[in-house]
C-alpha positions, 0 to 999 in steps of 0.5 A: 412812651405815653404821649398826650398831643394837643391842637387848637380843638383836640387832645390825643392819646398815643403810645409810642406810635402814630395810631391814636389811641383816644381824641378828646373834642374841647368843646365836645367832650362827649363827641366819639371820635372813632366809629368802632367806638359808636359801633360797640356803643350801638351794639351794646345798646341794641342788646339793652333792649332786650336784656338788663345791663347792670355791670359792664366789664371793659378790658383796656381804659385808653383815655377813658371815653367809652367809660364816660359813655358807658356810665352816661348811658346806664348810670345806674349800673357798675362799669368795670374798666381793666388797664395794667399801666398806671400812667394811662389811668392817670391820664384818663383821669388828668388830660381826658376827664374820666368821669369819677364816680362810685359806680365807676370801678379802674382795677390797675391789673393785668387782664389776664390775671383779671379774668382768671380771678373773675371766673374763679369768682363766678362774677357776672357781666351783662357785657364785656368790651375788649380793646386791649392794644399797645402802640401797634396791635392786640398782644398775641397773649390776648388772641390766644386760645388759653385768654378766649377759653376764659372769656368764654368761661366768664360768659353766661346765657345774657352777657354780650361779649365785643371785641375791638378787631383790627382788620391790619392785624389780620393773622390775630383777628382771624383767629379771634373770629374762627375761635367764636365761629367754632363755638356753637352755642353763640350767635356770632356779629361781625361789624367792619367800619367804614372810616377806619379798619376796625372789626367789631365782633359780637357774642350772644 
């Protein structure tokens, strides 16, 4: 179930469980309400620094808030967003207001399948965001070995990799971690929040 809850200030997104999957501020819209949100933002824009961001790839939609970031902070570039069910892109559209724009590209697909195709397509991303998550955590088919390998795949020398991690799921996250550690060849980042029990995993 995919359930939109106003109160006098705000509008959430959940599906099916008490974890809020997205917060909408009426009367700041382009307020981030979750720290591992700005986490990812920050990190994202500390590798701009450095290095083009062009095309972005995001793998989970939710309200669709972080896109509108995403596109306010590199308008220019294509911002790629991923999300399997068809209601939660109606209702980024409808209830969060999705910023709709031609640099703006929704694939209603599955993530996996996504992926695969991408790396059969040789596409490139200056940075991929994962945030892939039901109503209670990351789908085991998202911490296996099979999905990081074609991650890994579809990296190249100058593409940020971020996952969104939960520190509840601690056997999936665990998992995520060690199998980026192993992988030599990259710098590994880890930031934990504050406020909530988000882990932030960088890969460059």
């Amino acid at each position: 179930m995919i359930q939109v809850i106003d109160t006098d200030t705000t509008r959430s997104l959940y599906f099916d469980s008490p974890v809020e999957q997205s917060r909408l501020f009426f009367q700041a819209p382009m307020t981030l309400a979750f720290e591992y949100q700005q986490c990812m933002l920050d990190l994202l824009d500390e590798f701009a620094q450095k290095h083009a961001v062009e095309r972005t790839l995001m793998l989970g939609l939710g309200g669709g808030l972080l896109t509108n970031h995403l596109h306010c902070f590199w308008p220019k570039a294509q911002h790629h967003v991923v999300e399997l069910r068809e209601a939660v892109i109606e209702a980024a559209k409808t209830y969060f207001y999705m910023t709709e724009d031609p640099t703006i590209f929704v694939h209603h697909r599955d993530a996996l399948d996504f992926i695969d195709e991408s790396v059969q397509n040789d596409d490139r991303y200056s940075a991929v965001l994962v945030d892939l998550y039901d109503g209670d955590a990351m789908p085991d088919v998202f911490c296996d070995e099979t999905f990081l390998l074609q991650l890994k795949s579809l990296k190249h020398k100058n593409c940020l990799l971020l996952f969104n991690l939960w520190a509840s799921s601690p056997d999936s996250t665990l998992a995520i971690i060690k199998f980026w550690e192993k992988q030599s060849e990259y710098k590994i980042r880890i930031v934990r929040t504050k406020s909530t029990g988000n882990v932030i995993l960088g890969i460059l």
